[in-house]
N, C-alpha and C positions, 0 to 999 in steps of 0.2 A: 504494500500500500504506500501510495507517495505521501511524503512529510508533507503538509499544505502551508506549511513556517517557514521552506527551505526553497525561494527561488533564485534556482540554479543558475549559474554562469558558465560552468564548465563542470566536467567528471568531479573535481575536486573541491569547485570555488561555488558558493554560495552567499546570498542575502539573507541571513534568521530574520525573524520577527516573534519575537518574545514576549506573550501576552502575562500583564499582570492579574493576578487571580482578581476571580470577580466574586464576591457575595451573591445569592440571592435577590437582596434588597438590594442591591447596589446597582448605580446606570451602566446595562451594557455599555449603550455606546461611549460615555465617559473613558470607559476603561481604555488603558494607556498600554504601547508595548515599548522594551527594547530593540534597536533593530544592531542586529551583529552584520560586520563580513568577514567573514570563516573560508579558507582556504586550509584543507586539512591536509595537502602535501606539502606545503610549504610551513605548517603548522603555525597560521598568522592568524590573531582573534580580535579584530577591532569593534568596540564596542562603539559605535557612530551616532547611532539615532536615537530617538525618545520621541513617541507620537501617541495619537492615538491610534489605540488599532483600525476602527472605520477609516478612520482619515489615511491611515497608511493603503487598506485596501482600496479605498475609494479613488486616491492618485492613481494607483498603479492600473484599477479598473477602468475608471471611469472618464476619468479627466482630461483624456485626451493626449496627454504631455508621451506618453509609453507607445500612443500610437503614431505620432510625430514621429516619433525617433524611429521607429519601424519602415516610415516612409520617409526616412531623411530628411526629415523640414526642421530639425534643432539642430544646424550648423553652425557652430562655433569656428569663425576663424581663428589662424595658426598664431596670434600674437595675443588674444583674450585666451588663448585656450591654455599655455602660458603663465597665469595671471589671474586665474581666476577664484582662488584661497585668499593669494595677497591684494588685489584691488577689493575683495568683500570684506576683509578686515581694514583697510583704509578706510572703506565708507563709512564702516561703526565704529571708528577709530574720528570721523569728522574730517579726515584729512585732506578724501576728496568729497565732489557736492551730492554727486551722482554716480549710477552706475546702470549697466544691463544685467552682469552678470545672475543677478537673482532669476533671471530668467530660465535658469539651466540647473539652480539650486531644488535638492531632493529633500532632504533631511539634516536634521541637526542634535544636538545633544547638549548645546550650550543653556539651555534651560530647565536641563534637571540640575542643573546646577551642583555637577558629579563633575570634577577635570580630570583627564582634559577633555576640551572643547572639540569637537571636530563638526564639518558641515560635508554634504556630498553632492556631486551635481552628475548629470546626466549628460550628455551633448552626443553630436554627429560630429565626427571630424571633417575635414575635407575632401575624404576618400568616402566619406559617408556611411563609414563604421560609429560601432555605439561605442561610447566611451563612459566607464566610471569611472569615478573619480573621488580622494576624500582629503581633504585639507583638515591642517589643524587653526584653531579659531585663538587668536589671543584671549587667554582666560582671565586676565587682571584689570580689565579693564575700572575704572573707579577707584580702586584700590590701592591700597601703600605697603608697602616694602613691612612697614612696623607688624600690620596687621596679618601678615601670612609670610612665613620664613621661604616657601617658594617661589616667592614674586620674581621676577626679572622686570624690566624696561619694555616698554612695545618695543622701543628701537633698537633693543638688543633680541631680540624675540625675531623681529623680523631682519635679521642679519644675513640667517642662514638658514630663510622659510625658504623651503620646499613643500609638494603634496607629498605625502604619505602615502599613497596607492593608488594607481594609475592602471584601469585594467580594459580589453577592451569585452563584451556583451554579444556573443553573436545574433543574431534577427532570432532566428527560429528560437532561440532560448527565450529571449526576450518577447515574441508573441507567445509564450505559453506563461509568461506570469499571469495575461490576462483574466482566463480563466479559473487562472486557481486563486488569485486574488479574491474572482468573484464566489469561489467555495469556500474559501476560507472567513470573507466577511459572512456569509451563512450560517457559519460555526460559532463566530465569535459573537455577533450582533443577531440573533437568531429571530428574536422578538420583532425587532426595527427593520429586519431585511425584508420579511413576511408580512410587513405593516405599508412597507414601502416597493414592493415590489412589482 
């Protein structure tokens, strides 16, 4: 039976989705997951995301963004693609006014308020393959050096920013989240899918 938590990238490489227990009484749809990427030959565990669960299936189903990139219409050109960790933390940094990049942004983790920070984005490259992607988000922001023995500087922080993993999504992997996204919110949300459906 296939894991309905585990959309796959490769034999080895996958997206978890980590649903927090839910009561009873408690609002399905409220309920929140973690979202891992697990690469189990490489043995690499990044814990990236924090959503809700609807909301995470709902992207992946429903939104459109997953079937964009299916048809190549999230093209990131070669100098944002680049840049695209370190201009989203300038702009929450004020540094610069504006940006596109959130365009291409998936998920984040910077508001569980667990460090570190990481954000992930989605795009088509110019060959018009998928690309993931997962930057790390400066986590100090507001903060003083007094108040947390790990602080650094943004400006020492962004010295020697790179992404953290860079992978590319094949098509056919990538049209089969569809569907299971949309089994999985039936599992999760079971009450609100059947209300809503």
């Amino acid at each position: 039976m296939t894991d309905l938590t585990r959309f796959m990238i490769s034999d080895t490489e996958y997206i978890q989705v980590l649903p927090e227990p839910v009561d009873k009484d408690e609002c399905e749809v409220c309920a929140h997951c973690d979202i891992d990427y697990v690469d189990e030959e490489k043995n690499i565990h990044i814990r990236f995301g924090y959503n809700f669960s609807s909301s995470f299936c709902y992207s992946v189903a429903e939104y459109g963004r997953v079937q964009k990139l299916i048809q190549g219409e999230m093209v990131l050109d070669g100098n944002a693609a680049k840049n695209l960790g370190f201009e989203w933390n300038q702009y929450f940094e004020g540094k610069i006014k504006k940006t596109i990049v959130g365009n291409y942004h998936c998920w984040s983790n910077d508001h569980k308020q667990i460090r570190p920070y990481f954000s992930s984005w989605m795009y088509n490259d110019t060959d018009g393959n998928i690309i993931f992607e997962i930057t790390p988000n400066y986590p100090w922001s507001n903060e003083k050096k007094k108040d947390n023995p790990g602080w650094i500087s943004y400006k020492k922080f962004m010295e020697s920013y790179k992404p953290i993993l860079k992978t590319m999504i094949p098509k056919e992997r990538l049209q089969q989240w569809i569907p299971q996204a949309k089994k999985l919110k039936k599992m999760l949300v079971p009450s609100y899918t059947a209300e809503n459906a």
